[in-house]
C-alpha positions in Angstrom: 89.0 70.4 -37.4 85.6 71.7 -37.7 82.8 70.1 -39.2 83.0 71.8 -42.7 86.1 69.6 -43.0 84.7 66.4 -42.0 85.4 63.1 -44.4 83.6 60.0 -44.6 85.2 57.5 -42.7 86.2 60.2 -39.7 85.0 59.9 -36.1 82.6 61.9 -34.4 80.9 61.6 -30.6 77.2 61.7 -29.3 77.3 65.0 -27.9 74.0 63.9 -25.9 72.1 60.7 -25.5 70.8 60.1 -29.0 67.3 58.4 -29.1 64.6 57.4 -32.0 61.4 59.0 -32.1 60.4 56.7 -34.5 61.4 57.1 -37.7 64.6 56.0 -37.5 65.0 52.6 -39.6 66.3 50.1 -37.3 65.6 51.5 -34.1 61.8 51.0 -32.2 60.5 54.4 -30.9 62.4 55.3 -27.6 65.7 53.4 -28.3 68.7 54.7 -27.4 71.1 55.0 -31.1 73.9 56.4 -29.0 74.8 57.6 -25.5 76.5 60.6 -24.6 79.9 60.2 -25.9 79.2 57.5 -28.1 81.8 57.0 -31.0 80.5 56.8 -34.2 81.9 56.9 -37.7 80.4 59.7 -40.6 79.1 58.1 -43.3 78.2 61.1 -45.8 76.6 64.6 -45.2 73.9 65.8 -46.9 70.5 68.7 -46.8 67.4 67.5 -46.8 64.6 68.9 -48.9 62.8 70.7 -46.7 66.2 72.2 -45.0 68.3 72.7 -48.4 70.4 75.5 -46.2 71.2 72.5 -43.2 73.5 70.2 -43.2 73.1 66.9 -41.8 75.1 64.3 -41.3 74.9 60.4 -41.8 76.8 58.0 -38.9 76.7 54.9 -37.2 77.4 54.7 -33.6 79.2 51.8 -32.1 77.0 50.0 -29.3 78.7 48.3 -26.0 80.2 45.5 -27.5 82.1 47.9 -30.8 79.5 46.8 -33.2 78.4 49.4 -35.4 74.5 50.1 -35.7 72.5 51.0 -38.3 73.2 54.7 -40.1 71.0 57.5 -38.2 70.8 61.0 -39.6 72.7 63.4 -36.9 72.3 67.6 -36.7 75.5 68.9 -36.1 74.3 70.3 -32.9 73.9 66.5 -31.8 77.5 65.7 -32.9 81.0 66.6 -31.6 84.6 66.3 -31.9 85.5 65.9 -28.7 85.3 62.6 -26.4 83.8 64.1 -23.9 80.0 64.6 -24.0 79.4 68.1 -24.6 77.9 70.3 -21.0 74.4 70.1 -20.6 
């Protein structure tokens, strides 16, 4: 599966640690949304206006105890398929 075929509901991994800079409702500058490896679940993908050609990609991470966090915009470069974190 690649990510052209990705459903709402399917699960995707932190490729790397995942942190807010900010202006990520819920999260406090310098949080950490998702560590490497992180399962989360896609919410929905969409562009945004000033990248109309990128696709992004709406999930929410589960933190240590399963709960899922609030939804955080992902790049697919910050995403995988795997369960493994992807090489550095």
């Amino acid at each position: 599966m690649d990510f052209s075929q990705l459903q709402p509901g399917d699960m995707v991994f932190a490729a790397a640690d995942i942190v807010s800079d900010g202006d990520v409702p819920g999260y406090p500058d310098g949080a950490l949304i998702a560590a490497a490896g992180a399962r989360g679940v896609l919410i929905n993908t969409g562009h945004y206006e000033e990248y109309p050609d990128d696709e992004f990609y709406l999930v929410r991470f589960e933190d240590a105890q399963g709960e899922l966090g609030f939804p955080v915009g992902c790049w697919p470069e910050e995403l995988t398929l795997q369960t493994e974190p992807a090489p550095s």
